[in-house]
C-alpha positions in Angstrom: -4.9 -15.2 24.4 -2.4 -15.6 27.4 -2.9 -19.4 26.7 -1.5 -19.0 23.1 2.0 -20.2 22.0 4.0 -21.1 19.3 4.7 -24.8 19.1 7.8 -26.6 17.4 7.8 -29.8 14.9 10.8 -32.5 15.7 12.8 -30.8 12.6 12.2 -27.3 14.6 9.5 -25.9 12.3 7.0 -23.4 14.1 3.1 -24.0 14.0 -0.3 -23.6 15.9 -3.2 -25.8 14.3 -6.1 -27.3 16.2 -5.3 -31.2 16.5 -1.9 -32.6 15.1 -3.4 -36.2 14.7 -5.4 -34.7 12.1 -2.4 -34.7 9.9 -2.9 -38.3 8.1 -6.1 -37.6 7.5 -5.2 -34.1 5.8 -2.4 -35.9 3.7 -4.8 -38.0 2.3 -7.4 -35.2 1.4 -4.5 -33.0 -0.4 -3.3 -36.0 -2.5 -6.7 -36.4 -3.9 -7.1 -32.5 -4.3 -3.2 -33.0 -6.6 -5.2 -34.6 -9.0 -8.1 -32.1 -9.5 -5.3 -29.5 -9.5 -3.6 -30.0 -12.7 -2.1 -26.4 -12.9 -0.5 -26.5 -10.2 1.0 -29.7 -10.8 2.6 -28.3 -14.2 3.9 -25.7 -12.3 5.9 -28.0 -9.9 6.9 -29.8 -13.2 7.2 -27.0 -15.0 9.4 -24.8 -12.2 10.4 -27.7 -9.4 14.1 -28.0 -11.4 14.9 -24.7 -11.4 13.7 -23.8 -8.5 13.1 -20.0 -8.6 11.9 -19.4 -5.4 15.0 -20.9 -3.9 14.9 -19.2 0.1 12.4 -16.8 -0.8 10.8 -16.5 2.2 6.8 -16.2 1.6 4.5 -15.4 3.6 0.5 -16.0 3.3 -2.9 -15.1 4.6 -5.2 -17.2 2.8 -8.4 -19.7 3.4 -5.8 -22.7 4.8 -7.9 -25.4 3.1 -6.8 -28.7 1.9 -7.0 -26.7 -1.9 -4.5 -24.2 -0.2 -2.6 -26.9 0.8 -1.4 -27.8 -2.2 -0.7 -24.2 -3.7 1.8 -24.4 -0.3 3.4 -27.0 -1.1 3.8 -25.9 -5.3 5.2 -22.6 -3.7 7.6 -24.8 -1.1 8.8 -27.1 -4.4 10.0 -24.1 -6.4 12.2 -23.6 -3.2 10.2 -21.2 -1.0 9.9 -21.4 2.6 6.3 -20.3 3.5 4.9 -19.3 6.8 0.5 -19.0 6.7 -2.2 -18.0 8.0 -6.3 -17.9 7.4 -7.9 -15.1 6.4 -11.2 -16.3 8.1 -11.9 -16.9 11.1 -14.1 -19.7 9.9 -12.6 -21.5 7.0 -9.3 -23.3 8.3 -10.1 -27.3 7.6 -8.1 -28.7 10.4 -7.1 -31.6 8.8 -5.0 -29.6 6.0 -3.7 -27.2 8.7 -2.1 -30.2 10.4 -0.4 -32.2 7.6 1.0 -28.6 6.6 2.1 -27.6 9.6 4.1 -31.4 10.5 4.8 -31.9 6.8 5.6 -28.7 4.5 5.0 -25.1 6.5 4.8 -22.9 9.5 0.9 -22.5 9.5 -1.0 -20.7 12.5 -5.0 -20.9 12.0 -7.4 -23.2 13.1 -11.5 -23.4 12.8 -13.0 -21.2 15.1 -10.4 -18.6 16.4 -11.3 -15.1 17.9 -10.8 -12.2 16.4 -8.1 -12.0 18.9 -6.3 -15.2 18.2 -7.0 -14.3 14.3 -4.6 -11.5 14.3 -2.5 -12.9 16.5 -2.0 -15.7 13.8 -1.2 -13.1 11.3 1.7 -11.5 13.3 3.1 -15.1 13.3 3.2 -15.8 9.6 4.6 -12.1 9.4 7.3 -12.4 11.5 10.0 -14.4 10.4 12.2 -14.2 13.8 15.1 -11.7 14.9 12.1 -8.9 13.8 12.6 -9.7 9.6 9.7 -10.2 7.6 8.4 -11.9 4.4 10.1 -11.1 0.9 6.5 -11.8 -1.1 3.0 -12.1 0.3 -0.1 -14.0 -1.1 -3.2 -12.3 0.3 -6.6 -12.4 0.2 -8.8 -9.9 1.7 -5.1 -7.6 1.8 -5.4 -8.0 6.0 -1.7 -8.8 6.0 -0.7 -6.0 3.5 -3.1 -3.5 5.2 -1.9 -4.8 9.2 1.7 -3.4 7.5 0.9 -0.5 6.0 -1.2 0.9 9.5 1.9 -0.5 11.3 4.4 1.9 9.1 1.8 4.8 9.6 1.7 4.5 13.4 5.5 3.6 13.5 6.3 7.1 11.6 3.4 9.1 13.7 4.9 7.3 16.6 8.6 8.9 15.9 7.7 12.5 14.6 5.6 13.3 17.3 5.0 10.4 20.4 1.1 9.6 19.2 -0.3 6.3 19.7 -3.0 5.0 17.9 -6.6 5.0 19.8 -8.2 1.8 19.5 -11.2 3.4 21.6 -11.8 6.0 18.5 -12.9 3.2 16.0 -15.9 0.9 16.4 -14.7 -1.8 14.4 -14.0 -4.9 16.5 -11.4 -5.9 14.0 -9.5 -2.8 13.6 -9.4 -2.1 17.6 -8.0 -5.4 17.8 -5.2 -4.4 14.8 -4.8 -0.9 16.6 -4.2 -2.4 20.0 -1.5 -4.6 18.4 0.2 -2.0 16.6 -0.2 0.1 19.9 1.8 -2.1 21.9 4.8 -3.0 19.1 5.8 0.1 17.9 6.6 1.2 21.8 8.9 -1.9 22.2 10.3 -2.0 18.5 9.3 1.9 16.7 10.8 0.2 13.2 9.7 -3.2 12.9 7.3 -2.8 10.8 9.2 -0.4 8.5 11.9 -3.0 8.2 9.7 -5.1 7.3 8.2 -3.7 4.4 11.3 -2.0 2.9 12.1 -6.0 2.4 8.7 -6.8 0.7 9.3 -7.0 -2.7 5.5 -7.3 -3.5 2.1 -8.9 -3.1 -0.2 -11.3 -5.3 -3.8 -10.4 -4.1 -6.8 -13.0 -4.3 -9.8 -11.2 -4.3 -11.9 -8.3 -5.2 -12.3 -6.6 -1.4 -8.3 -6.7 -0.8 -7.6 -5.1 -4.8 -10.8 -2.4 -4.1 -8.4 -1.9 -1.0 -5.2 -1.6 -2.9 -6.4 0.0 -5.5 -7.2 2.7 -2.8 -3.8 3.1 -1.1 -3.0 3.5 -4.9 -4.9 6.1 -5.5 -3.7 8.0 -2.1 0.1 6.7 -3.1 0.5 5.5 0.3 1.4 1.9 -1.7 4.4 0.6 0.3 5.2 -1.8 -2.6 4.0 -3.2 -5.8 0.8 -5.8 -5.9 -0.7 -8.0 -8.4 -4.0 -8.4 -8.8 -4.7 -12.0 -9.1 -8.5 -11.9 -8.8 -9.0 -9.9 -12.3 -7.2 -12.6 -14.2 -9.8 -14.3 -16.4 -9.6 -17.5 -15.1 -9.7 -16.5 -11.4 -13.0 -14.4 -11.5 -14.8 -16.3 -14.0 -13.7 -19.4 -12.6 -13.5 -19.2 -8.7 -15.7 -16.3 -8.4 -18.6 -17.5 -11.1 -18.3 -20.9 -11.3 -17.0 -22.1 -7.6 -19.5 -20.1 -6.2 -22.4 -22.0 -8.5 -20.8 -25.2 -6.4 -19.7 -24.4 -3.2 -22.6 -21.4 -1.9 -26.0 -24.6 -2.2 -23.6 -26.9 -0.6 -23.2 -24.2 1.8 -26.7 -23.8 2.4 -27.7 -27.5 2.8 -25.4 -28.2 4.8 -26.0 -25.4 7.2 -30.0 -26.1 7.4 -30.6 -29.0 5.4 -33.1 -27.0 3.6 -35.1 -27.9 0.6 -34.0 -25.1 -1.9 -36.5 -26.0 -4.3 -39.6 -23.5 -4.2 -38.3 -21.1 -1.7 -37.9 -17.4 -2.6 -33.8 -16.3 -2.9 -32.4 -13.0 -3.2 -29.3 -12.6 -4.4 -27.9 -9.1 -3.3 -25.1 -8.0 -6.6 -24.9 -10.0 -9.6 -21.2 -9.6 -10.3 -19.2 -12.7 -10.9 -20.4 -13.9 -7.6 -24.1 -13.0 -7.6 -24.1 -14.9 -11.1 -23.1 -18.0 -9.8 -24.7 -17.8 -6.6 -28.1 -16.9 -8.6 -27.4 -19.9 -11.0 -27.4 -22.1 -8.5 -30.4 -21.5 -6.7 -32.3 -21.5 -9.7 -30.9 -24.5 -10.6 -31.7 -25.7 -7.3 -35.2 -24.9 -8.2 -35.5 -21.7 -6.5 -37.6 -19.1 -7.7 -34.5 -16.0 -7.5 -34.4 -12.5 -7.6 -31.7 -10.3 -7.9 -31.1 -7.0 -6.2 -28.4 -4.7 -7.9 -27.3 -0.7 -8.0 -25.5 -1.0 -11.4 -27.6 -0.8 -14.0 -25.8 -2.7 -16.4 -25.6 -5.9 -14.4 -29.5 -5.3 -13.5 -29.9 -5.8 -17.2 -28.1 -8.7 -17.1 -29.8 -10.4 -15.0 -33.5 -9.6 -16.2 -31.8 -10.8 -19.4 -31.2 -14.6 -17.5 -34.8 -14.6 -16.4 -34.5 -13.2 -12.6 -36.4 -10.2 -11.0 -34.6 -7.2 -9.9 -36.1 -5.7 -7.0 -35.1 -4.1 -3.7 -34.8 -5.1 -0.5 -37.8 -3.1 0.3 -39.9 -4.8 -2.2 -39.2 -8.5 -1.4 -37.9 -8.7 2.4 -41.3 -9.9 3.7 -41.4 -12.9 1.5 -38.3 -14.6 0.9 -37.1 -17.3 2.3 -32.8 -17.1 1.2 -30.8 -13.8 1.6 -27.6 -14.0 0.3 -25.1 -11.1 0.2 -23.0 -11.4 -2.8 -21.8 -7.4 -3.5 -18.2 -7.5 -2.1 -19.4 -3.9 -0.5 -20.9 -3.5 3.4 -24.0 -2.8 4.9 -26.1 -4.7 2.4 -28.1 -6.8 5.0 -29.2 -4.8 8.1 -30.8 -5.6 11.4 -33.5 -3.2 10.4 -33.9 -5.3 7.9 -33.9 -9.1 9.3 -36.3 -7.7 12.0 -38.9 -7.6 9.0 -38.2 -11.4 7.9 -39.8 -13.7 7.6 -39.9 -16.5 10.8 -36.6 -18.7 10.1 -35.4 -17.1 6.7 -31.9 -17.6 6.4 -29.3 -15.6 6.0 -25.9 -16.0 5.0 -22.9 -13.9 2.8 -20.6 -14.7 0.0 -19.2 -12.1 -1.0 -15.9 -11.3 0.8 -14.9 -10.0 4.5 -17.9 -9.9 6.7 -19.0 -6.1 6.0 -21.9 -7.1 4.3 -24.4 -8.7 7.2 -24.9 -6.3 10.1 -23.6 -8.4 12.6 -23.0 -5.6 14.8 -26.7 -4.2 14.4 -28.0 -7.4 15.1 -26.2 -8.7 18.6 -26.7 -4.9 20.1 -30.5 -5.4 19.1 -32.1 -4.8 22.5 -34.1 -7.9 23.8 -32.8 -10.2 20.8 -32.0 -13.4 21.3 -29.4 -16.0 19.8 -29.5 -19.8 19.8 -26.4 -21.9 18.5 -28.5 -24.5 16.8 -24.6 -26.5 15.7 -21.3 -24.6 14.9 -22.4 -22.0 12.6 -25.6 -21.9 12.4 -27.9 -19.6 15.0 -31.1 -18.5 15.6 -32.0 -14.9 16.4 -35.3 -14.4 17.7 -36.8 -11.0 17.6 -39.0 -9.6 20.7 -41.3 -7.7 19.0 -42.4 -10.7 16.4 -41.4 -13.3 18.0 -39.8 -14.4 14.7 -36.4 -15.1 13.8 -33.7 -15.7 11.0 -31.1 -18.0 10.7 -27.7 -16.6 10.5 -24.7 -18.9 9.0 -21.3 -18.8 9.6 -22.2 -15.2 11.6 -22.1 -13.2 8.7 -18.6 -14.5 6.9 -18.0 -16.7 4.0 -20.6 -19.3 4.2 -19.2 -21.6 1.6 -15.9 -21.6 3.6 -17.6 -21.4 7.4 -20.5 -23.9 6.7 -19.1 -26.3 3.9 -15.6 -26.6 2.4 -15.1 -24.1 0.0 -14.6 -24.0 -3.8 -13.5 -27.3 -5.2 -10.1 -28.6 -6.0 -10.2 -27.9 -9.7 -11.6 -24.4 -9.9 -9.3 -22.9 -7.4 -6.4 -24.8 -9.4 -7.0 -22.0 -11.6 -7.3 -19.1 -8.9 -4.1 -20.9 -7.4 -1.9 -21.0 -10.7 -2.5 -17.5 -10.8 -1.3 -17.0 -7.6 1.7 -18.8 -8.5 2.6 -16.5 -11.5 2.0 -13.7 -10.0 5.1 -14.7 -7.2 7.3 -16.3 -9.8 6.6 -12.6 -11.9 6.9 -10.2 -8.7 10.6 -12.2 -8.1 11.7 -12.2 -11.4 11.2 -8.5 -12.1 12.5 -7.8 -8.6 14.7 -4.8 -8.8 14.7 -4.5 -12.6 11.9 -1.1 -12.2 9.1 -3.7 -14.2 7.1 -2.9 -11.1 6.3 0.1 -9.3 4.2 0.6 -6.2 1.0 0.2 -8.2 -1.6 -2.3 -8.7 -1.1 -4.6 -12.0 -2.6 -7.6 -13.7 -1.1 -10.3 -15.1 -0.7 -10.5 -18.4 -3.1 -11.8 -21.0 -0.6 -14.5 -22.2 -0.5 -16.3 -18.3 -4.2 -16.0 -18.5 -4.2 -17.8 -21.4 -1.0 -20.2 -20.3 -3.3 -20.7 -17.0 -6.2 -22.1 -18.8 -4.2 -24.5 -21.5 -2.9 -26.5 -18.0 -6.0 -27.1 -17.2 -8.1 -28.4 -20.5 -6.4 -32.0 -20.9 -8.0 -32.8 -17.6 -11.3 -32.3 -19.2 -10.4 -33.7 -22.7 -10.1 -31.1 -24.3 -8.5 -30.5 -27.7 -8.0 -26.9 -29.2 -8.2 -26.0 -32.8 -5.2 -24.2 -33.8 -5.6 -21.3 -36.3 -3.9 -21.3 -39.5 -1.3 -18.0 -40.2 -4.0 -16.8 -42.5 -7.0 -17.3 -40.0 -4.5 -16.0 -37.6 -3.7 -13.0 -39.6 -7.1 -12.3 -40.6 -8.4 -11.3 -36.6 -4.9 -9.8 -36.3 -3.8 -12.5 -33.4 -0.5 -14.0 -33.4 -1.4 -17.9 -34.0 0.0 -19.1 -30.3 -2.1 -15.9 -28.6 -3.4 -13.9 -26.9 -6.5 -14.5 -28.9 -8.3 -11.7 -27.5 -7.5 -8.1 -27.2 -7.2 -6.5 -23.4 -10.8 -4.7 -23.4 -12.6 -8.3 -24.6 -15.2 -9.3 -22.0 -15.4 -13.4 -21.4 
């Protein structure tokens, strides 16, 4: 950490990425990713003249990927200035992180980073000098909304009474780190952070974890401002939760062991929008699945597509695949990888890295761990002898292992992402939104998924006023009422 410092481009914009040279090579990557993105490109057609988000200062915590690359630089052509971060420790694709960083952005995140040097990065793309902060955040995971909210709570603690927080009182490696942090500003600045978020105007969140998050603050009206949630848009969880995750989780796996999927035993744990993709793909893969779920419903579901539904119980002796795909914690324990078979793998897509004991499995006593490449380890356990292999430790293992979801399915997470800032600063002061948790509506869901069907060749059938009339839709949409289920 003492080695860590913020470094200037010629023009005086501030970054810290892994390798500048890499820059070429990331410019290159995001003008391909342009042309699988072709939402995001309408919105820069759509927007770039008006430019609505003229000095609206943005800032981000988000996968910084050659696909989030070019949602920067959309957000940066309707007049934003941006300042980013990863929300992984794991995911940052150098390449993009430089041609960003000497091209577009302040960025701060490279592959690999501590948990130290992760938060760290955050309190860069937070700060915005001369102690302001951000007028909008894009999120994903809510890290950067929840670092702000804790740092409020201490701040206030802090005045009404001296208290510091006790990083020793939490066993969470992540949130001593946050708590350590917030420790040491709110003695040299006590209102920083509540500057800071009396200037937030609001947040767009990306995924399930950071809304479940949100959505609690909500609930406890501790909401310091108003969010929407991006992830429940149509085209964002059917798209990049469903169908990126049928892509990017076998690319994840091959690339990690260079496995032969076909004829193994997977388990898929939750068989949510995730779990369905990530299920698909295995058996597509030729992969004989089965699915482990707690909500009845989606059990039915998936005996409905042909998979088992067991527990973990039942099938942890024989499988060869374990994939966490709930979005909840404690789904894979070191109790459990003890009784595994001898190099099943293990790996995590759902979101954060709550759902593989990690912690269970390093404190195991007489364990042992060998780093087979970056990413990819061996645990051997003393009593068997046996042992698993563990990708990406735990996190994301389509981001830690391969690259992601591809260019034209995050498109459609992205333009999300995009409406929900261009709505948050519209609305801006006009009482549309209060500190609550909203989703867009039905109409951009809609809008999002026209940009995106000439790509494919599609061409829609447009209902007459009578067929219109008849289903009681207007003929230009919605075409769907709000409790329809795609």
């Amino acid at each position: 950490m003492a080695s860590l410092s913020v470094q200037k481009t010629a023009g005086g914009r501030e970054y810290k990425v892994s390798d500048m040279s890499l820059a070429d090579f990331g410019r290159m990557e995001i003008e391909i990713a342009e042309v699988e993105m072709p939402g995001l490109m309408a919105c820069r057609e759509e927007f770039g003249p008006s430019q609505p988000l003229k000095g609206v200062k943005i800032s981000g915590n988000l996968h910084m990927t050659v696909q989030t690359a070019v949602l920067i630089e959309t957000l940066t052509s309707l007049g934003a200035e941006v300042r980013w971060c990863s929300c992984n420790i794991f995911s940052t694709q150098d390449h993009a992180a430089a041609a960003i960083a000497r091209d577009s952005a302040a960025v701060f995140a490279w592959k690999g980073e501590t948990l130290e040097e992760y938060w760290w990065c955050m309190e860069r793309a937070i700060d915005w000098g001369d102690g302001g902060g951000p007028d909008l955040i894009v999120d994903d995971g809510a890290d950067m909304t929840l670092l702000i909210h804790e740092a409020v709570k201490a701040e206030e603690l802090f005045e009404r009474d001296g208290a510091l927080p006790d990083p020793s009182s939490f066993s969470n490696a992540d949130f001593q780190i946050v708590l350590s942090n917030i420790r040491d500003n709110v003695t040299k600045s006590p209102r920083k952070f509540r500057d800071i978020a009396k200037k937030i105007v609001g947040v767009s969140e990306e995924t399930t974890t950071g809304v479940n998050r949100l959505c609690a603050l909500e609930k406890l009206r501790e909401l310091l401002f108003p969010v929407i949630n991006v992830n429940d848009s149509v085209t964002k969880c059917k798209f990049d939760n469903l169908y990126g995750c049928r892509h990017s989780l076998p690319d994840a796996v091959m690339r990690g062991t260079d496995v032969m999927i076909a004829g193994k035993v997977a388990m898929v744990f939750g068989y949510g929008d995730v779990g369905k993709g990530s299920a698909a793909a295995l058996m597509s893969a030729g992969a004989r699945v089965i699915v482990a779920e707690a909500d009845p419903i989606c059990a039915l579901q998936a005996v409905m597509e042909g998979y088992q539904v067991l527990r973990m119980e039942d099938a942890v002796e024989y499988v060869d695949i374990f994939v966490a795909a709930t979005g909840g914690k404690s789904i894979i324990m070191a109790s459990d990888m003890v009784k595994m078979k001898n190099n099943a793998i293990v790996c995590n897509i759902g979101h954060l890295d709550h759902e593989i004991d990690m912690t269970g499995l390093e404190s195991y006593p007489g364990v042992k761990k060998t780093t087979i490449k970056p990413q990819t380890d061996r645990w051997v356990f003393p009593e068997t002898g046996r042992g698993i292999i563990m990708l990406a430790e735990g996190r994301t293992v389509n981001l830690g292992c391969a690259t992601g979801h591809p260019s034209f399915v995050m498109s459609c997470s992205f333009t999300n992402q995009v409406m929900g800032q261009l709505e948050l600063w519209k609305e801006r002061g006009c009482g549309t939104y209060e500190k609550k948790v909203y989703r867009l509506p039905k109409e951009l869901d809609e809008k999002v998924a026209a940009l995106h069907l000439s790509k494919l060749g599609v061409k829609l059938t447009r209902l007459t006023e009578e067929q219109a009339a008849y289903i009681n839709v207007s003929v230009d949409g919605p075409y769907k009422p709000e409790h329809y289920r795609y």
